[in-house]
PDB file of N, CA, C, O and CB in Angstrom:
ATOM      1  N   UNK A   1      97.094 102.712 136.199  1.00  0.00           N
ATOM      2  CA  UNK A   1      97.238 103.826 135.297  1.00  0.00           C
ATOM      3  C   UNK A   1      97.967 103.365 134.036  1.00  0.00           C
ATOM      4  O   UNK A   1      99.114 102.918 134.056  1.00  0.00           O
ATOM      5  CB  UNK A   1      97.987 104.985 135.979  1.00  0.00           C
ATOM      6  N   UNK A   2      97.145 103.519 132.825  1.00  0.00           N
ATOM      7  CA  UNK A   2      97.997 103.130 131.558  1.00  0.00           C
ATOM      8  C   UNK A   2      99.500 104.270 130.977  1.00  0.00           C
ATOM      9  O   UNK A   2      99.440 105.488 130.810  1.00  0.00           O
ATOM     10  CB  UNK A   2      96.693 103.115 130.245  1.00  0.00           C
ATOM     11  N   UNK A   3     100.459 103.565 130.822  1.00  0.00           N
ATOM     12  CA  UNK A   3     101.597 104.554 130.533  1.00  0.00           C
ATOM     13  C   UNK A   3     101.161 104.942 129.046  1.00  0.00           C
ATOM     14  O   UNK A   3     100.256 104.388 128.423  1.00  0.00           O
ATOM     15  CB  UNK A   3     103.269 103.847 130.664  1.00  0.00           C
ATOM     16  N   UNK A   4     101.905 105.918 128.617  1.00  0.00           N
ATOM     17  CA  UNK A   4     101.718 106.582 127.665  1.00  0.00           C
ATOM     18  C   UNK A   4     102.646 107.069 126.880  1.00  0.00           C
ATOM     19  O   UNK A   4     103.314 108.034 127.249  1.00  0.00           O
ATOM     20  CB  UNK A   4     101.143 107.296 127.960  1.00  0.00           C
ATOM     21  N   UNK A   5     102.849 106.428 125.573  1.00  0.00           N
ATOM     22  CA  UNK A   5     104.252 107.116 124.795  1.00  0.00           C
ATOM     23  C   UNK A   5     103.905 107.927 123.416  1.00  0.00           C
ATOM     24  O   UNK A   5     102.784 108.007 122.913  1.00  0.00           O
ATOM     25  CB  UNK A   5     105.421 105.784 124.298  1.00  0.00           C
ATOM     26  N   UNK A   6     104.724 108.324 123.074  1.00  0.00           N
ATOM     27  CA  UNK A   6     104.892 109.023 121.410  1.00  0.00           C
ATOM     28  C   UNK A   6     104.421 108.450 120.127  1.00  0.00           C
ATOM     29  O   UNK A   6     104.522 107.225 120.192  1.00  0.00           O
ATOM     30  CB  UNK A   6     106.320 109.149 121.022  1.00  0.00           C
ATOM     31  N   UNK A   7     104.056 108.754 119.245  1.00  0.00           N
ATOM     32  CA  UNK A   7     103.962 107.667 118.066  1.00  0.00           C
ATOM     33  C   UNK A   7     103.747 108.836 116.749  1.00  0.00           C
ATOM     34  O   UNK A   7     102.787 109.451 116.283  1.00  0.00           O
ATOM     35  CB  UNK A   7     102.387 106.342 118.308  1.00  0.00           C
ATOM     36  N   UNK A   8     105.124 108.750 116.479  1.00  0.00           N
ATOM     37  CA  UNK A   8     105.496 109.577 115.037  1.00  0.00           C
ATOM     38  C   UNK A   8     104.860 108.958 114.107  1.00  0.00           C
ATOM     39  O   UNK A   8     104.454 107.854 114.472  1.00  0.00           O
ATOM     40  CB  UNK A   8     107.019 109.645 114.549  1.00  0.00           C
ATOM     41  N   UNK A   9     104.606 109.251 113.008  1.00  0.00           N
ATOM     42  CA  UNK A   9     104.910 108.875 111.490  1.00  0.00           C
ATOM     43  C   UNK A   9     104.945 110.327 110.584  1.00  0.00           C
ATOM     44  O   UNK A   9     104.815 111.483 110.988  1.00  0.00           O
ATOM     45  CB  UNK A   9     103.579 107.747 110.852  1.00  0.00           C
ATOM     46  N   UNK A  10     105.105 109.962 109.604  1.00  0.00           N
ATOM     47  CA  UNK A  10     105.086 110.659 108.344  1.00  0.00           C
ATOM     48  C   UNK A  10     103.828 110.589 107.560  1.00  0.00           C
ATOM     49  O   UNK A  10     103.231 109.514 107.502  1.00  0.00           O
ATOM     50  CB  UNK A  10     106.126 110.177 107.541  1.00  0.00           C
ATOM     51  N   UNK A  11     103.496 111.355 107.118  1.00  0.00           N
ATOM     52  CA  UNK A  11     102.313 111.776 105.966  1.00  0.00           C
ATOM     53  C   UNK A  11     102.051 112.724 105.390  1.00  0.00           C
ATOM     54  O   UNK A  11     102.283 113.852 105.825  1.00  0.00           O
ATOM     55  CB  UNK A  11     101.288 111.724 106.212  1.00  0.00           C
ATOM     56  N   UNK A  12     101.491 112.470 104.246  1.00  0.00           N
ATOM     57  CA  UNK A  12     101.484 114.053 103.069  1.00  0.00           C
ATOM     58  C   UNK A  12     100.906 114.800 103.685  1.00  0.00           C
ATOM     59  O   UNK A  12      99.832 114.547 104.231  1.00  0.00           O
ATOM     60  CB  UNK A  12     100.712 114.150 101.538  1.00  0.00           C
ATOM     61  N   UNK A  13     101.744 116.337 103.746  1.00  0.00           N
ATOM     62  CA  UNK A  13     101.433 117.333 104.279  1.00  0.00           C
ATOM     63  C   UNK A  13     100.110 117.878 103.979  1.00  0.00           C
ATOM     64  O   UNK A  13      99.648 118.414 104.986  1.00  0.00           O
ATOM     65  CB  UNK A  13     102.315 118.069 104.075  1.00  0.00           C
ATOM     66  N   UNK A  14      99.192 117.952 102.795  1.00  0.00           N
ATOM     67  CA  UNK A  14      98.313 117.796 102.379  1.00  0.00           C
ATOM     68  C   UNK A  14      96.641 117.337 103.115  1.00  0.00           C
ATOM     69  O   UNK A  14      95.552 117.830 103.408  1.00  0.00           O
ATOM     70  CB  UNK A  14      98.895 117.173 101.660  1.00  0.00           C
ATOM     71  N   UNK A  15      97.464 115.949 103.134  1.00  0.00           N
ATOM     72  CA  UNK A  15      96.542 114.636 103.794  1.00  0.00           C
ATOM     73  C   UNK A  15      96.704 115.189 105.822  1.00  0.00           C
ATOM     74  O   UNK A  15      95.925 114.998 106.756  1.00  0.00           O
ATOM     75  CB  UNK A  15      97.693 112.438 103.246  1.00  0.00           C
ATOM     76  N   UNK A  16      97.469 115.581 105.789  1.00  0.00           N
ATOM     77  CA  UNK A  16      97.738 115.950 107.293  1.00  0.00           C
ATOM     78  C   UNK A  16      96.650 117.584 107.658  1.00  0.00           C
ATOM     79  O   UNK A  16      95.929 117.738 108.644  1.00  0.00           O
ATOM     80  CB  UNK A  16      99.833 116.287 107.459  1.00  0.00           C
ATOM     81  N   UNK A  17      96.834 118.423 106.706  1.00  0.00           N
ATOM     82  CA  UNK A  17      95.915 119.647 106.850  1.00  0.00           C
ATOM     83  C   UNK A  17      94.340 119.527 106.804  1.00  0.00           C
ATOM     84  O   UNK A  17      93.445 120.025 107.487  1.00  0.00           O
ATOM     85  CB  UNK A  17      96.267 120.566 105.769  1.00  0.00           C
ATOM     86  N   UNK A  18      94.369 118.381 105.371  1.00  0.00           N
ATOM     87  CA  UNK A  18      92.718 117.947 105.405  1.00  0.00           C
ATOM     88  C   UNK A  18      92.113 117.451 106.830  1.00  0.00           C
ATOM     89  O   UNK A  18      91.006 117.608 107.347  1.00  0.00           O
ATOM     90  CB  UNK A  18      92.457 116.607 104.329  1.00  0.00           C
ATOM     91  N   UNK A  19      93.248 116.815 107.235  1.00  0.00           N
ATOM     92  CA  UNK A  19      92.843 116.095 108.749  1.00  0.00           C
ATOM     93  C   UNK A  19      92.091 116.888 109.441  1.00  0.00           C
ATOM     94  O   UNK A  19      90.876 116.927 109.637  1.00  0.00           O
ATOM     95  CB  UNK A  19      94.009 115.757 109.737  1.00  0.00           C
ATOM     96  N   UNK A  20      93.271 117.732 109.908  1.00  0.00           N
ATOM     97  CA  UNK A  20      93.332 118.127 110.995  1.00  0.00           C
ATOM     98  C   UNK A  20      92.170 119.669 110.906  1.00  0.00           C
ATOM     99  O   UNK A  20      91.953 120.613 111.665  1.00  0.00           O
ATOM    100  CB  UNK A  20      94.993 118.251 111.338  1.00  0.00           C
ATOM    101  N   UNK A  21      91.642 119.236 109.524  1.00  0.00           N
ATOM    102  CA  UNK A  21      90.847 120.413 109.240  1.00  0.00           C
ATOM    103  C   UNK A  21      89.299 119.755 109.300  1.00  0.00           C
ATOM    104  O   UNK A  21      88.284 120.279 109.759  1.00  0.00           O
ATOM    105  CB  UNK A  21      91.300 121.154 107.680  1.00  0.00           C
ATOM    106  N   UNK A  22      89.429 118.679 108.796  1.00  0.00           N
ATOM    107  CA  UNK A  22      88.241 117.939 109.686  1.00  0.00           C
ATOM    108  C   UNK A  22      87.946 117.641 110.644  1.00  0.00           C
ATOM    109  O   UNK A  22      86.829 117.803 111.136  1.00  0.00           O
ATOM    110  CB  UNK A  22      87.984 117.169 109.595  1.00  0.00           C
ATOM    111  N   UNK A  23      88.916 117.115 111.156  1.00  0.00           N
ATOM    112  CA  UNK A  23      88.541 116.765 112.926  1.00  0.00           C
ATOM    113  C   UNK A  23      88.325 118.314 113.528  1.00  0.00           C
ATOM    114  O   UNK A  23      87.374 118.448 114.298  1.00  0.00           O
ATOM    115  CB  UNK A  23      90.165 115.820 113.987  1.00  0.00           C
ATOM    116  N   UNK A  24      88.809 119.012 113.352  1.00  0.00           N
ATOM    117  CA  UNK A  24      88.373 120.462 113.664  1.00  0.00           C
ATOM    118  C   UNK A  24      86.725 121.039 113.574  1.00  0.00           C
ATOM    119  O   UNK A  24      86.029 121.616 114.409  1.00  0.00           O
ATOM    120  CB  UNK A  24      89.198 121.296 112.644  1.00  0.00           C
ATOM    121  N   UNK A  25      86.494 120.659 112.352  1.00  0.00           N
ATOM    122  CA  UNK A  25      85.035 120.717 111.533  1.00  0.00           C
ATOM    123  C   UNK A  25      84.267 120.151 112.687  1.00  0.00           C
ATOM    124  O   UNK A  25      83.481 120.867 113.308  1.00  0.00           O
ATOM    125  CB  UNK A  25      84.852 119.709 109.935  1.00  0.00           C
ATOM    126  N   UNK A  26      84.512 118.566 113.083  1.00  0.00           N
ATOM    127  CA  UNK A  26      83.739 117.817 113.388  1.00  0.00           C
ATOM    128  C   UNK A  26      84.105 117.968 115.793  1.00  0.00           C
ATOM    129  O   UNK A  26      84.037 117.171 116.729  1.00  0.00           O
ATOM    130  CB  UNK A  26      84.178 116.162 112.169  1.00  0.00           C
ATOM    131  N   UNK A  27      84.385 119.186 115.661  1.00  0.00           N
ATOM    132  CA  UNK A  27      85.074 119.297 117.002  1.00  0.00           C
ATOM    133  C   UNK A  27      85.270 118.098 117.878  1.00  0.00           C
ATOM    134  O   UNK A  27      84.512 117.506 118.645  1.00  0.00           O
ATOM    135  CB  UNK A  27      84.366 120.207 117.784  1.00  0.00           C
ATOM    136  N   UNK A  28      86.385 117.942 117.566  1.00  0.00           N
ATOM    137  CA  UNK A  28      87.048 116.137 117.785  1.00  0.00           C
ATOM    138  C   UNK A  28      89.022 117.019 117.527  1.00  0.00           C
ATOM    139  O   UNK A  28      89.560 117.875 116.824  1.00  0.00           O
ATOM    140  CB  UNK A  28      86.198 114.283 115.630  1.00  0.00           C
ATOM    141  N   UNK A  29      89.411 115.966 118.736  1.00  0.00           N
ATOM    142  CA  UNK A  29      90.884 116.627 118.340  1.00  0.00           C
ATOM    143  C   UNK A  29      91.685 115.215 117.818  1.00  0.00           C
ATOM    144  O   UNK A  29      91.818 114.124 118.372  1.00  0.00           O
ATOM    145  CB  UNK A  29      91.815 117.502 119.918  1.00  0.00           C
ATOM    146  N   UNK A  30      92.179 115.749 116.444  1.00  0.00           N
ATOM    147  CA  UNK A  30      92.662 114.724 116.020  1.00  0.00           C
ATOM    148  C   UNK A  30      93.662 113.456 116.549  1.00  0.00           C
ATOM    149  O   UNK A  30      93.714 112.343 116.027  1.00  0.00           O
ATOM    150  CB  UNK A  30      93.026 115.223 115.252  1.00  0.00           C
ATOM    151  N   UNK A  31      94.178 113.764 117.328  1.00  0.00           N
ATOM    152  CA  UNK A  31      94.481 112.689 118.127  1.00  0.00           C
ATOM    153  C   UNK A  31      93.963 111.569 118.824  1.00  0.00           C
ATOM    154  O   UNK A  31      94.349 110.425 119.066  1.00  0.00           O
ATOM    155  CB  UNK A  31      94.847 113.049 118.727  1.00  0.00           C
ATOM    156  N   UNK A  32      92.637 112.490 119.152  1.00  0.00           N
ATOM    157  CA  UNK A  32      91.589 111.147 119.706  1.00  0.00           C
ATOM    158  C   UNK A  32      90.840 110.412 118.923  1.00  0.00           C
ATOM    159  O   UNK A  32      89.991 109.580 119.242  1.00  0.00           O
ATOM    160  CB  UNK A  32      90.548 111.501 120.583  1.00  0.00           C
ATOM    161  N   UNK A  33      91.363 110.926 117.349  1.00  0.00           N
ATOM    162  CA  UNK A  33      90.552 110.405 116.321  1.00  0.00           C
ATOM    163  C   UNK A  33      91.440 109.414 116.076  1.00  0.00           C
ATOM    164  O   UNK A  33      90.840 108.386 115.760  1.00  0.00           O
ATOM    165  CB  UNK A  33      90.131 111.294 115.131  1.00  0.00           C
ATOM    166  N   UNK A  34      92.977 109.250 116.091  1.00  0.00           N
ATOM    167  CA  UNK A  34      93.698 108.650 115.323  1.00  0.00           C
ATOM    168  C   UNK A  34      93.758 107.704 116.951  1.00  0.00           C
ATOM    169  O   UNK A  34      93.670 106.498 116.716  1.00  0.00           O
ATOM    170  CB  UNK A  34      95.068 109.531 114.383  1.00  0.00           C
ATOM    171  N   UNK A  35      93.865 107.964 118.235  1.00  0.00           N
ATOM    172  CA  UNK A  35      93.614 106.558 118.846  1.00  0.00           C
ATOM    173  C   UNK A  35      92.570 105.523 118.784  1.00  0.00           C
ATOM    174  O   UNK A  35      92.689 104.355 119.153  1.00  0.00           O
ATOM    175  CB  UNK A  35      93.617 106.700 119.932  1.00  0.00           C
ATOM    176  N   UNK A  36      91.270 106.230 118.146  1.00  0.00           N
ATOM    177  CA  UNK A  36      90.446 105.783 118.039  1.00  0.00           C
ATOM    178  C   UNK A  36      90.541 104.736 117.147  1.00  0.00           C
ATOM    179  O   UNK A  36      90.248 103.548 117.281  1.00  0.00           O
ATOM    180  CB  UNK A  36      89.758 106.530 117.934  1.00  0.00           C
ATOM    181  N   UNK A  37      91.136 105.547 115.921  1.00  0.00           N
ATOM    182  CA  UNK A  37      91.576 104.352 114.582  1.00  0.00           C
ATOM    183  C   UNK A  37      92.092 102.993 115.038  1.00  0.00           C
ATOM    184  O   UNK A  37      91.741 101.839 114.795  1.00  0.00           O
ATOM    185  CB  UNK A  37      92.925 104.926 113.563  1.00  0.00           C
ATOM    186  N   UNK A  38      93.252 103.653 115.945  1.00  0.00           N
ATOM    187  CA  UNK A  38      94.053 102.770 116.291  1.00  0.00           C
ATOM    188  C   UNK A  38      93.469 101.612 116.810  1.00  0.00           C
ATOM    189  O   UNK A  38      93.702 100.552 116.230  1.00  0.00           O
ATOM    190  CB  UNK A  38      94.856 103.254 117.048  1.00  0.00           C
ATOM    191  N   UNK A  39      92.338 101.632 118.369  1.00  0.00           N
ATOM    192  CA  UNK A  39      91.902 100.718 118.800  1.00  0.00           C
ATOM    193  C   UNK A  39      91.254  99.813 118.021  1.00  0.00           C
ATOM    194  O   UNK A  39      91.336  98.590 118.141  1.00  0.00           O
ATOM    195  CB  UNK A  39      91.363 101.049 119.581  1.00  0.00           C
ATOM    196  N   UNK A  40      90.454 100.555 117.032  1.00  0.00           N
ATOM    197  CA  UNK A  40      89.426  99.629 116.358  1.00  0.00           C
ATOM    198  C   UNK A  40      89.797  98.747 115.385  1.00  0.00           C
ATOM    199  O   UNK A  40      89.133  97.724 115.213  1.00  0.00           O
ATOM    200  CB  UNK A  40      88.463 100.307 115.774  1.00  0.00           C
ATOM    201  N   UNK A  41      91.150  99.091 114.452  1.00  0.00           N
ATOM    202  CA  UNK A  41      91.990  98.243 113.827  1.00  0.00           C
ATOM    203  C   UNK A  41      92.698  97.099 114.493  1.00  0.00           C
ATOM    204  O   UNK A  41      93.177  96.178 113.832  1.00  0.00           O
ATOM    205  CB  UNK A  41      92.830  98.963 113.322  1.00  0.00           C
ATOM    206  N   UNK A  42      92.782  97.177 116.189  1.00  0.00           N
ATOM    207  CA  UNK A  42      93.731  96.405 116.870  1.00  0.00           C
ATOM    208  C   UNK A  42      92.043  95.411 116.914  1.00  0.00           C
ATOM    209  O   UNK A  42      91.980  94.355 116.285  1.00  0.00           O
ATOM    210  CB  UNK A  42      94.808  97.198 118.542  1.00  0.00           C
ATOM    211  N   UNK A  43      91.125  95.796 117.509  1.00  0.00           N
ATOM    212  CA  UNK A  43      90.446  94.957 117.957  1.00  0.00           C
ATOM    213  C   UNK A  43      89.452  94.185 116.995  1.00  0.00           C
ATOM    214  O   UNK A  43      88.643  93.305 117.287  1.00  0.00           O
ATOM    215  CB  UNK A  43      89.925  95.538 118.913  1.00  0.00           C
ATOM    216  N   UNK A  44      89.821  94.930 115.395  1.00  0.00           N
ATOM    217  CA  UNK A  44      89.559  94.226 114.382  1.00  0.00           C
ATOM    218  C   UNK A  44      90.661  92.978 113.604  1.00  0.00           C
ATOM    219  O   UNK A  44      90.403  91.975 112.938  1.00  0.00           O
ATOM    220  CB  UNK A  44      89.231  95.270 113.585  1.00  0.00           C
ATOM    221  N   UNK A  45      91.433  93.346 113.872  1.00  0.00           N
ATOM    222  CA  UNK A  45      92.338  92.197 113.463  1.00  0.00           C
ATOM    223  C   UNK A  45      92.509  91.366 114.362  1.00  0.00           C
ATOM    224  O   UNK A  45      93.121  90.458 113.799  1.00  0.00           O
ATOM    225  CB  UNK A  45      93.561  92.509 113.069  1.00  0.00           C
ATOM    226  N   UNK A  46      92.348  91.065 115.494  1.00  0.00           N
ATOM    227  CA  UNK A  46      92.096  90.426 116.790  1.00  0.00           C
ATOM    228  C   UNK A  46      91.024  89.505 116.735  1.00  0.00           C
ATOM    229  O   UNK A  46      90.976  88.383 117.240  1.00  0.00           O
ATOM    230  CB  UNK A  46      91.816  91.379 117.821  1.00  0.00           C
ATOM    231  N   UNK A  47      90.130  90.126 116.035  1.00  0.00           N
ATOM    232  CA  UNK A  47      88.850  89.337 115.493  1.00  0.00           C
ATOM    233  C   UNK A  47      88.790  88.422 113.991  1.00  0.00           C
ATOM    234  O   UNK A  47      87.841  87.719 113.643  1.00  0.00           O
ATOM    235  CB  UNK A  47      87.754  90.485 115.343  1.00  0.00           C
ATOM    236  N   UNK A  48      89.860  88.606 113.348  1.00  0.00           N
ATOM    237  CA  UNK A  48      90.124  88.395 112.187  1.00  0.00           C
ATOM    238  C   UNK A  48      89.369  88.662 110.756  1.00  0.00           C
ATOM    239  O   UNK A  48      89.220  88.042 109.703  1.00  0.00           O
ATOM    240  CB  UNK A  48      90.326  87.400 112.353  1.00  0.00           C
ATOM    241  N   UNK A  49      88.971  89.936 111.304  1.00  0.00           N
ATOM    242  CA  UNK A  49      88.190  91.013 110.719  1.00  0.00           C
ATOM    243  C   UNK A  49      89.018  92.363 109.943  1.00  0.00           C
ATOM    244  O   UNK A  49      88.555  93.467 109.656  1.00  0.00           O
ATOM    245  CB  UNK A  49      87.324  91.530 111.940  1.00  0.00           C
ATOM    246  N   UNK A  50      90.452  91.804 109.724  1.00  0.00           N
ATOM    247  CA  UNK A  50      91.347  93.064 109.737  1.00  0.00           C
ATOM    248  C   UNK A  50      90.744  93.305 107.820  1.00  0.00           C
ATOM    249  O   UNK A  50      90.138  92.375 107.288  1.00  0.00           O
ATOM    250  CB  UNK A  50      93.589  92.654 110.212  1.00  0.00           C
ATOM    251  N   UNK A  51      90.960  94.309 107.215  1.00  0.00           N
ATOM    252  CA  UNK A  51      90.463  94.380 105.850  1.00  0.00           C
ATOM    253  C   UNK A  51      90.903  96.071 106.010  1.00  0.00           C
ATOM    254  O   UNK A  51      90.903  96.932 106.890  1.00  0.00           O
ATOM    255  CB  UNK A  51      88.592  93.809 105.497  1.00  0.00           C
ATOM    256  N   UNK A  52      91.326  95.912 104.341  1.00  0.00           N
ATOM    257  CA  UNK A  52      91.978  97.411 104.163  1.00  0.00           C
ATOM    258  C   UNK A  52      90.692  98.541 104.646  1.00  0.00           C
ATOM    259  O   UNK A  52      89.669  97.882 104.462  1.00  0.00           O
ATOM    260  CB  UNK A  52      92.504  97.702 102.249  1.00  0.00           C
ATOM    261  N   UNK A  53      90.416  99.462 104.998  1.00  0.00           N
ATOM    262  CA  UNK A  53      89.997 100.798 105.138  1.00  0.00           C
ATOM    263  C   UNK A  53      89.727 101.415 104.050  1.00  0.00           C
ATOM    264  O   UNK A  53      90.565 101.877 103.276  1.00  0.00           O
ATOM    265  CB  UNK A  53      90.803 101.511 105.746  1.00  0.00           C
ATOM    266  N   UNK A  54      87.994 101.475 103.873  1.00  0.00           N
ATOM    267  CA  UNK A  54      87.764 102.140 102.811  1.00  0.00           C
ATOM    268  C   UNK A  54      88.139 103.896 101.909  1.00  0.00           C
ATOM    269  O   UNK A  54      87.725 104.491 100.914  1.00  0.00           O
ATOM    270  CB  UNK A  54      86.693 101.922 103.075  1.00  0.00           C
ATOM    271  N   UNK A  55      89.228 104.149 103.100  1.00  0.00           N
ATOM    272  CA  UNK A  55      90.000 105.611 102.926  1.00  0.00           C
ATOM    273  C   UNK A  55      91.451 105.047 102.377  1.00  0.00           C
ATOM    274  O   UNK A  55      92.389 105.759 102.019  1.00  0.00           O
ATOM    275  CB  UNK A  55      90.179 106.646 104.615  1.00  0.00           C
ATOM    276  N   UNK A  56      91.424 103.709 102.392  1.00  0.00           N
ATOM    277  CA  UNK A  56      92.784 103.387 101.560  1.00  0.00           C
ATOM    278  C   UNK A  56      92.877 103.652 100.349  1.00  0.00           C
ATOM    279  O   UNK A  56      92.283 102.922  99.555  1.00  0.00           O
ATOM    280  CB  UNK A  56      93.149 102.145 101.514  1.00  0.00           C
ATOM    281  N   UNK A  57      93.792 104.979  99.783  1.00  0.00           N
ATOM    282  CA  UNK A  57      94.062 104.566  98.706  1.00  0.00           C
ATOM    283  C   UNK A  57      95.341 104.048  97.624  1.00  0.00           C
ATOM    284  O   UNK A  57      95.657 104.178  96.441  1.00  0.00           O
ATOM    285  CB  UNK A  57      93.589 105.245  98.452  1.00  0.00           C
ATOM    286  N   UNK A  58      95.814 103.404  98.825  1.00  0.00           N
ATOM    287  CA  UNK A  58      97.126 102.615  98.080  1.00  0.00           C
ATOM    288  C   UNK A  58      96.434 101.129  97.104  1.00  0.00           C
ATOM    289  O   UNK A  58      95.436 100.428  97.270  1.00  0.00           O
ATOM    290  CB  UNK A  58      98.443 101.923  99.639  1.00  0.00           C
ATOM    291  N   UNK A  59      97.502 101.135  96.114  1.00  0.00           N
ATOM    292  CA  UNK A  59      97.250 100.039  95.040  1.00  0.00           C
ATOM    293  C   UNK A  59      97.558  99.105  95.931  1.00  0.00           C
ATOM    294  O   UNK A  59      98.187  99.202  96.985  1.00  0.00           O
ATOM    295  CB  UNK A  59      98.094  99.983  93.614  1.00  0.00           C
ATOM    296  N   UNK A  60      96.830  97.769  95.178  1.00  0.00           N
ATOM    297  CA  UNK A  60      97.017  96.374  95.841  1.00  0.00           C
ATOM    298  C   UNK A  60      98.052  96.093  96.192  1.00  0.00           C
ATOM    299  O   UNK A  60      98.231  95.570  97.292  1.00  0.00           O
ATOM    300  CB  UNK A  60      96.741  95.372  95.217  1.00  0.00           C
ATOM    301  N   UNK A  61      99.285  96.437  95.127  1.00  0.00           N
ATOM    302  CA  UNK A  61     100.766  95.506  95.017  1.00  0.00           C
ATOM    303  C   UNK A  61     101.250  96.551  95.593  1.00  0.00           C
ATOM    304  O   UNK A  61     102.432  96.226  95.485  1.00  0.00           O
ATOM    305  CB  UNK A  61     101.590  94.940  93.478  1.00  0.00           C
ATOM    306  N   UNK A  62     101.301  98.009  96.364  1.00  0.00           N
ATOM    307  CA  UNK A  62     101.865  98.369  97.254  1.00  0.00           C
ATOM    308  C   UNK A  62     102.285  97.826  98.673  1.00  0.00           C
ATOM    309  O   UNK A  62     101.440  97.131  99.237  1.00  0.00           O
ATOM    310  CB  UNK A  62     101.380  99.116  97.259  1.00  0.00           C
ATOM    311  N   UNK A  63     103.583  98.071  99.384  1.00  0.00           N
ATOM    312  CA  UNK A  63     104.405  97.290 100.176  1.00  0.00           C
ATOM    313  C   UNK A  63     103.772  98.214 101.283  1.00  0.00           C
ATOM    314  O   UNK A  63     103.411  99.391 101.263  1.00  0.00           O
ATOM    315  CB  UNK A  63     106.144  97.170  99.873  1.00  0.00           C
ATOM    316  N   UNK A  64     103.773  97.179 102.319  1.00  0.00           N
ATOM    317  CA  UNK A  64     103.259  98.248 103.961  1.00  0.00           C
ATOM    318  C   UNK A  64     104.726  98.629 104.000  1.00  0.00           C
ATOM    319  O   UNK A  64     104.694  99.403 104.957  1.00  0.00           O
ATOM    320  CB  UNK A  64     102.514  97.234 105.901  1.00  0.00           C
ATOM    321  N   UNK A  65     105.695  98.612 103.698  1.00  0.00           N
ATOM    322  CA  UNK A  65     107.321  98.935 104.072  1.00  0.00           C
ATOM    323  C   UNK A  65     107.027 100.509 103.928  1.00  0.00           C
ATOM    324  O   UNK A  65     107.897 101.146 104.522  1.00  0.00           O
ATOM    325  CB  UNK A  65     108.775  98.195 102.817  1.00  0.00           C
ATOM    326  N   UNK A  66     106.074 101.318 103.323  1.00  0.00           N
ATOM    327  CA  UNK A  66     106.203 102.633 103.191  1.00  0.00           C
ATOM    328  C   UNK A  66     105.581 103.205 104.809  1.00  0.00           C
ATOM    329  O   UNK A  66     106.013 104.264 105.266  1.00  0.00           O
ATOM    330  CB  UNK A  66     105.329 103.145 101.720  1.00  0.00           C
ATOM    331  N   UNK A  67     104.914 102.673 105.300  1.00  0.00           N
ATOM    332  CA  UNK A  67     105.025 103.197 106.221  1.00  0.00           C
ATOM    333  C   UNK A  67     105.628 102.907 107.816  1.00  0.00           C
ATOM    334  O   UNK A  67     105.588 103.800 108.663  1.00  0.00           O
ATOM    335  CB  UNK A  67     104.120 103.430 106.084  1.00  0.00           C
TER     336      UNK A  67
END
């Protein structure tokens, strides 16, 4: 049985309503959307396939320290 913990972050309240207003749209609960993210980024950089996300829209010379 896999254990299972918490995983906070922060994000524009904004960017958080659009979400959760899509995954709604698309009857998907956002959580299983954002593990989903999760896996496929792990098993893309694993592959050395990692590359920003075409929903990125942070500038180049932005620091990952923001999140």
């Amino acid at each position: 049985m896999n254990q299972q913990s918490n995983f906070t972050c922060r994000v524009d309240a904004d960017l958080k309503q659009a979400f959760l207003q899509a995954a709604k749209a698309n009857d998907r609960p956002a959580s299983m959307l954002i593990r989903d993210f999760m896996r496929d980024y792990v098993q893309q950089s694993m592959q050395g396939k990692q590359s920003r996300p075409s929903f990125d829209r942070r500038q180049p010379d932005e620091t990952r320290a923001a999140y």
